[in-house]
C-alpha positions as CSV (number, residue, x, y, z in Angstrom):
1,X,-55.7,28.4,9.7
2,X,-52.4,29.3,7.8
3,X,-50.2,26.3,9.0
4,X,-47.2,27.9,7.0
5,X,-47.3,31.1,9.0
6,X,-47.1,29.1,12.4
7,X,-43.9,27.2,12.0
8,X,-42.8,27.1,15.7
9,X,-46.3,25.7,16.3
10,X,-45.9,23.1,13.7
11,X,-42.6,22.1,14.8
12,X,-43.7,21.3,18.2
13,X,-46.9,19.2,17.0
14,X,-45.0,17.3,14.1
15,X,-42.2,17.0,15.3
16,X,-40.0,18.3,12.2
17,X,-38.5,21.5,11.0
18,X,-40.3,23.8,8.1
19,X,-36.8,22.6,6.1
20,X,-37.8,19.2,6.5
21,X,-40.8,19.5,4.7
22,X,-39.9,21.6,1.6
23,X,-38.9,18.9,-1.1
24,X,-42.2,16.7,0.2
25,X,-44.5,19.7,0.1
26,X,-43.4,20.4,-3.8
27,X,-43.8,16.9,-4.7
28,X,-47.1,16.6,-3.1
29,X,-48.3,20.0,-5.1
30,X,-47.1,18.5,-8.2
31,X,-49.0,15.4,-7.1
32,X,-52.2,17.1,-6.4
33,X,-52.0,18.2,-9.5
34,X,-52.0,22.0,-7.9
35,X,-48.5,23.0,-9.4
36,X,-47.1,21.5,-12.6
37,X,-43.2,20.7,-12.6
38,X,-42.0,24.3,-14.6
39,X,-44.0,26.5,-12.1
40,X,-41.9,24.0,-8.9
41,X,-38.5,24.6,-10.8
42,X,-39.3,28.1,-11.2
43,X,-40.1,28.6,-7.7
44,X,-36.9,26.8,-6.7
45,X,-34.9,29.1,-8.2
46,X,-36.3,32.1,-6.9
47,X,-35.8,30.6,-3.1
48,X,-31.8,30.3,-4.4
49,X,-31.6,33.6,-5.3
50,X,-33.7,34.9,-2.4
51,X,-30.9,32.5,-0.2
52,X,-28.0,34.1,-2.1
53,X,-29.0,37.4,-1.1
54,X,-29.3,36.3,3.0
55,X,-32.9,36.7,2.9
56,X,-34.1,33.2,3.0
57,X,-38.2,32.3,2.2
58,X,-40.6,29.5,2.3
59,X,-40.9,27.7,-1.0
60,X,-45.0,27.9,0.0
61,X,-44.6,31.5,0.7
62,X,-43.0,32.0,-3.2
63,X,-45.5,30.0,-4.9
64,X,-48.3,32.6,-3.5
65,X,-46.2,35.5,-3.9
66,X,-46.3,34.1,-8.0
67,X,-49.6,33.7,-8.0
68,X,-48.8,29.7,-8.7
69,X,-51.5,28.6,-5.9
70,X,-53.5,30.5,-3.4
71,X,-52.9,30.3,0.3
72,X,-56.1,28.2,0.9
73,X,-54.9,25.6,-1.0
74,X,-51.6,25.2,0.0
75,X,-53.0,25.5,4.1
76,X,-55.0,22.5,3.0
77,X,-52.3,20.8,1.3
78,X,-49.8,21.3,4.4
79,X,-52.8,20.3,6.5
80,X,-53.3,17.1,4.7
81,X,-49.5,16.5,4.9
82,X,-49.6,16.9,8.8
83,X,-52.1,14.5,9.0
84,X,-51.0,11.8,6.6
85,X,-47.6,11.9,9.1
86,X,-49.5,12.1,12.0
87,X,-52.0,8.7,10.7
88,X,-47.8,7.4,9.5
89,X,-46.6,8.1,13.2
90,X,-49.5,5.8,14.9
91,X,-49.0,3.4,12.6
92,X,-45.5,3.5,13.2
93,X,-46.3,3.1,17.1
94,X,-48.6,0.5,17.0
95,X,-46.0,-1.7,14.7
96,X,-43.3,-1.2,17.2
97,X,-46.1,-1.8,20.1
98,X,-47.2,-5.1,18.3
99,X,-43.3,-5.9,18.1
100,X,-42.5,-5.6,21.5
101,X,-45.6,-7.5,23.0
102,X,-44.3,-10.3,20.6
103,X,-40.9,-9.9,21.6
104,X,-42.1,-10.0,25.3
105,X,-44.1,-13.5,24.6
106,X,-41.4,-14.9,23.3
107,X,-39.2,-13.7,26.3
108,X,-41.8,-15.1,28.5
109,X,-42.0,-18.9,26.9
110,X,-38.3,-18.8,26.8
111,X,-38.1,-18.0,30.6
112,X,-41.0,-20.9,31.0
113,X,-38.8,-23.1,28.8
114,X,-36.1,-22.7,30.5
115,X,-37.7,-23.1,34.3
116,X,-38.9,-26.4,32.9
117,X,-35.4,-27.3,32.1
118,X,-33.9,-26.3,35.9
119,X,-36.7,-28.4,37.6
120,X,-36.3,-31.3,35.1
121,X,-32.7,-31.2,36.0
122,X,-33.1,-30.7,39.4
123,X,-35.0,-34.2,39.8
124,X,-32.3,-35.5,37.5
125,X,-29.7,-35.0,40.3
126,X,-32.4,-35.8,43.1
127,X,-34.0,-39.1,41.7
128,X,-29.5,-39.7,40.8
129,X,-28.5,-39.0,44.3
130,X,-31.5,-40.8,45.9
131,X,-31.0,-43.4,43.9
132,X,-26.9,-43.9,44.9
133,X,-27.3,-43.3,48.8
134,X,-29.0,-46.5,49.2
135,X,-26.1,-48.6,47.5
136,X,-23.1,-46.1,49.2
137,X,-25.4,-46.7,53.0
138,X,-24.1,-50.7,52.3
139,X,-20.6,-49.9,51.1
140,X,-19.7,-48.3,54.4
141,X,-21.5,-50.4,56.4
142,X,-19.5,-53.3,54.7
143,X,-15.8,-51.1,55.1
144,X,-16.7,-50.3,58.5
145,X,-17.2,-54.0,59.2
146,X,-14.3,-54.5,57.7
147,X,-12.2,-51.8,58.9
148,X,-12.8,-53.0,62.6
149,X,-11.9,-56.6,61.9
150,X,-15.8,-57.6,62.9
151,X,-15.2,-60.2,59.6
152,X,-11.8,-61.3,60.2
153,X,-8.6,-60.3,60.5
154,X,-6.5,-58.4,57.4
155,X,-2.9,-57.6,56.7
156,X,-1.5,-54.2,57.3
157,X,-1.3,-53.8,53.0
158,X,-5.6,-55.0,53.2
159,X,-6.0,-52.4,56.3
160,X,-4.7,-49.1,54.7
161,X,-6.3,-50.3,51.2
162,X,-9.8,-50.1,53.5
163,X,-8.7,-46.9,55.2
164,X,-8.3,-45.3,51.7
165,X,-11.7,-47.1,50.7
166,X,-13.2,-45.7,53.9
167,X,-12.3,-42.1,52.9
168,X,-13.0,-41.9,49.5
169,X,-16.5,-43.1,50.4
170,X,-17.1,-40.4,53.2
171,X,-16.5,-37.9,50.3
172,X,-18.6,-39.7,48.0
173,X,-21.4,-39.5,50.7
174,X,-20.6,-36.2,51.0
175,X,-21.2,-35.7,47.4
176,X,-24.8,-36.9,47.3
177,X,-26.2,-35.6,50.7
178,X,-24.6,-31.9,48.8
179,X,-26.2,-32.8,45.4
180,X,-29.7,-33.3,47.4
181,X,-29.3,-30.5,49.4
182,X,-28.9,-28.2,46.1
183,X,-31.8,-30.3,43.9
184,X,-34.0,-29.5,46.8
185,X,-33.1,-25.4,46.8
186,X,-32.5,-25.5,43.1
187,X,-36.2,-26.1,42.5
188,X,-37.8,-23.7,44.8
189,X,-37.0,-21.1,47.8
190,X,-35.4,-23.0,50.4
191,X,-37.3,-24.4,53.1
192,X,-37.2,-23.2,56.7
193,X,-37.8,-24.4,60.5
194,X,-37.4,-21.4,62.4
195,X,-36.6,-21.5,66.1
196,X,-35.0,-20.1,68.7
197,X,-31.3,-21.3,69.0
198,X,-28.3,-21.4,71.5
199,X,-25.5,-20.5,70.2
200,X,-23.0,-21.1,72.5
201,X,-24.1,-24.4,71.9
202,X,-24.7,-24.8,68.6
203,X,-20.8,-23.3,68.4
204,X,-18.7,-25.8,70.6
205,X,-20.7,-28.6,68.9
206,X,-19.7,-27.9,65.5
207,X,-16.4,-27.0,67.2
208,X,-16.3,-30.2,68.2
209,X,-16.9,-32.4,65.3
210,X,-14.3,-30.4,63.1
211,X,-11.5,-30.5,65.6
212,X,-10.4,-34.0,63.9
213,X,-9.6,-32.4,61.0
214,X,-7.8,-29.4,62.3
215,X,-5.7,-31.5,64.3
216,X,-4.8,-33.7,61.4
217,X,-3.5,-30.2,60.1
218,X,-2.4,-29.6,63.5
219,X,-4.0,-26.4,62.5
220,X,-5.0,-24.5,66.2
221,X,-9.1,-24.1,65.7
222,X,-10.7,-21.8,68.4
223,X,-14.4,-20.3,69.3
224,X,-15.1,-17.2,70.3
225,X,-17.8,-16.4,71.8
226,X,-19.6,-12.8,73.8
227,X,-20.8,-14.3,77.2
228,X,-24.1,-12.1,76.8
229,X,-25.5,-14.0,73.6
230,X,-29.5,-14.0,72.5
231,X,-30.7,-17.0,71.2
232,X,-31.2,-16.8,67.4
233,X,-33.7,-17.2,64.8
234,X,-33.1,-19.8,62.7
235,X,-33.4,-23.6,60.7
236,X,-31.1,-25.3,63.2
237,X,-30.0,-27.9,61.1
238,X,-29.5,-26.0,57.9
239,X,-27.4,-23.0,59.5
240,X,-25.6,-26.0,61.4
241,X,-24.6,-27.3,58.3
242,X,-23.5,-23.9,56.5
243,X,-21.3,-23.5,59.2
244,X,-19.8,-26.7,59.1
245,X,-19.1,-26.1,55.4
246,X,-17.6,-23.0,55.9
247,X,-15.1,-24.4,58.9
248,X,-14.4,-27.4,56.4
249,X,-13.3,-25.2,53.6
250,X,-11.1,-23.1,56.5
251,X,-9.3,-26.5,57.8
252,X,-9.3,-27.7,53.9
253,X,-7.4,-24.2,52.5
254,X,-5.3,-23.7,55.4
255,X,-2.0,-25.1,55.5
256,X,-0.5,-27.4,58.4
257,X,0.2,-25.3,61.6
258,X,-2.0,-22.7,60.5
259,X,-5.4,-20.6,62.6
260,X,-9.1,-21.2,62.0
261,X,-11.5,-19.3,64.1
262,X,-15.3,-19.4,64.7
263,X,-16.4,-16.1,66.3
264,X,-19.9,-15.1,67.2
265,X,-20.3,-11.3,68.0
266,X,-23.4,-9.3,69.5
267,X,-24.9,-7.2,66.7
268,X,-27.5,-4.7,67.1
269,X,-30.7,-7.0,66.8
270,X,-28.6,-9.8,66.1
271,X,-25.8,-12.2,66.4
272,X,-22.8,-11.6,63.6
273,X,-21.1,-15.5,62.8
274,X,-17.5,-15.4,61.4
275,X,-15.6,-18.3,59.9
276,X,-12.0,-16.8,59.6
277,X,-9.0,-18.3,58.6
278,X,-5.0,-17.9,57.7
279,X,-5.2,-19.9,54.7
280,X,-3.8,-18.9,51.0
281,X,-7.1,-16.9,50.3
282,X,-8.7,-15.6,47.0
283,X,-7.7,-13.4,44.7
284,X,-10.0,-10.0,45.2
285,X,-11.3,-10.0,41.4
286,X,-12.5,-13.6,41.7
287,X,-14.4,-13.6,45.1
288,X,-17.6,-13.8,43.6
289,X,-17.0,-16.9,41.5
290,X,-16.7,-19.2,45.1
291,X,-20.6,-18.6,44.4
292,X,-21.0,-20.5,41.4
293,X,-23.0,-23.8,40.9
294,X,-20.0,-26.5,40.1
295,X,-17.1,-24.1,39.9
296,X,-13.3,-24.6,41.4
297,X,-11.0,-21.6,41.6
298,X,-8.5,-24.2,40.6
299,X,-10.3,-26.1,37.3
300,X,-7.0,-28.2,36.2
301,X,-7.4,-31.5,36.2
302,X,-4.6,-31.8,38.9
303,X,-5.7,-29.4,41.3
304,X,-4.7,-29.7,45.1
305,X,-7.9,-29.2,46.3
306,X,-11.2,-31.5,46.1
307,X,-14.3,-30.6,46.3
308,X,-18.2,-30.6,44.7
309,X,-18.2,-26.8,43.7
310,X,-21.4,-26.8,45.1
311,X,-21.0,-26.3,49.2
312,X,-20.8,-22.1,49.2
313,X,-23.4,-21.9,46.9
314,X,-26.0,-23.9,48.9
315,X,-24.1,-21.7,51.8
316,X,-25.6,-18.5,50.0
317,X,-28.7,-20.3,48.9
318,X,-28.9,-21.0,52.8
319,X,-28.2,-17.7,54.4
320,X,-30.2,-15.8,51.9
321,X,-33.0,-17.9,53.2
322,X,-32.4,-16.3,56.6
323,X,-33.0,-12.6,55.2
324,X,-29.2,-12.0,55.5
325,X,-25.9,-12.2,53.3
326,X,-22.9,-13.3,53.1
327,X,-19.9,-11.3,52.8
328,X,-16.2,-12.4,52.0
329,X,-13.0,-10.3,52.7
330,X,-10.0,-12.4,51.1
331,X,-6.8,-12.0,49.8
332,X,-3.7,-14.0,48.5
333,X,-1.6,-15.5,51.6
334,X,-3.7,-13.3,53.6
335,X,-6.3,-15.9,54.5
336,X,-10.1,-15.6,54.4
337,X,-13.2,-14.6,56.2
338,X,-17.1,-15.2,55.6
339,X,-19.2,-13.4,57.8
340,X,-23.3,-13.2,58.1
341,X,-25.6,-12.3,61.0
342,X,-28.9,-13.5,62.2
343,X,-32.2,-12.1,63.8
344,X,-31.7,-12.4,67.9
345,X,-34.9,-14.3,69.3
């Protein structure tokens, strides 16, 4: 086989142009000791002038037409050359191959390392917050005898001091029951009891318990409900809370005299829950931060508004759990909404 006849057919198995190979072929002539350097020179220079006159030729081609090397010779010499590329091109591959199986260990330990480190920290906070409920449990037990006088009777000045106590501590609480809740989905998927729910229910109970709040605000909190509701599928207490969370943040980032509203809708297979409210919403390009583990909108050290950073992403955490998502349509002075639906029984 004449391989320097068949370029098209060696540029699609080598991969590279006739051009490409024309300085290695002469130095691997000279090397073979088939050419010496005056007959390679001499050749050169007849390809130039060949050039020069638009009538381009293979240096291979010149050296037979010269009588420098005969075509069996340099078909095995171009041969050779295809192969020695060929053996370099699988060595080449199995390198890079070797590399990225390496690469891919590593990747892997790392990712092992690193779920180590989120469970280890996720027992932290447990074994922390365990570990401060039973001590915060005695505190209020203590302000609330207190509070109602059950251990004698206090000043006006020792009564608001309490009341202050008595708050702070409810948020404390608050704190560790939310630290445990995200401990507990932080180290695996979240946990479900599934059954079917009222939600009419379910609604003017959480209603209910958040109305104190509103009407501290004086802020006008309603339910809405469609008569014709399915029960849903769903963790009771876990959706219970979610809702409560997201009807807390409403009351919390709404000013006084303003609207919260709880609204369950009939969906097509299911039931779509609403929280929306006319508070100073988010701005559109930071919506998806509210999701973050430990993270305020407002970082300053004198921000208006308290808060874990953790209650809408155990929220997500929560709902995703269901199958379903959570979606947020917010802007500046506009107020907010958080909407999600669940599987009708």
């Amino acid at each position: 086989m004449t391989i320097e006849h068949e370029p098209a057919k060696d540029h699609l198995q080598t991969g590279l142009t006739p051009e490409a190979l024309v300085p290695r072929l002469g130095e691997y002539l000279m090397g073979r000791g088939l050419i010496n350097e005056e007959q390679l020179n001499r050749a050169i220079a007849i390809q130039k002038v060949y050039q020069s006159e638009g009538k381009p030729e293979r240096l291979g081609q010149i050296l037979i037409n010269e009588n420098m090397i005969s075509r069996i010779e340099l078909d095995h010499a171009i041969t050779e050359q295809i192969l020695q590329l060929r053996t370099a091109l699988q060595n080449a591959n199995a390198s890079l191959e070797q590399r990225v199986k390496e690469r891919t260990a590593e990747l892997e330990t790392a990712l092992d390392k690193l779920a180590d480190f989120n469970r280890m920290k996720a027992n932290i906070v447990a074994n922390i917050s365990h570990e401060l409920r039973t001590p915060m449990t005695h505190i209020k037990g203590y302000l609330e005898l207190l509070v109602t006088g059950v251990l004698g009777p206090l000043t006006d000045d020792q009564n608001h001091g309490l009341q202050v106590m008595q708050k702070s501590s409810e948020r404390l609480e608050k704190l560790i029951e939310d630290l445990l809740l995200f401990s507990e989905a932080d180290k695996a998927e979240v946990a479900l009891n599934l059954q079917p729910t009222d939600m009419h229910r379910l609604g003017q109970t959480l209603v209910n318990r958040a109305q104190v709040k509103a009407e501290e605000k004086h802020i006008q909190l309603n339910l809405i409900a469609d008569h014709q509701l399915p029960k849903v599928i769903m963790d009771d207490e876990k959706i219970s809370w979610v809702i409560g969370q997201l009807l807390d943040n409403a009351i919390k980032f709404t000013p006084a005299n303003g609207k919260v509203e709880l609204r369950f809708s009939l969906d097509t297979g299911s039931v779509k829950i609403t929280i929306k409210d006319s508070g100073i919403g988010i701005p559109v390009e930071r919506i998806d931060e509210v999701f973050e583990p430990f993270h305020q909108l407002d970082g300053s050290s004198t921000r208006r508004y308290g808060g874990t950073g953790l209650g809408l992403t155990l929220v997500r955490k929560i709902v995703e759990a269901h199958g379903s998502t959570i979606r947020i349509r917010s802007a500046i002075n506009q107020g907010s909404e958080f909407e999600f639906s669940l599987n009708a029984a």
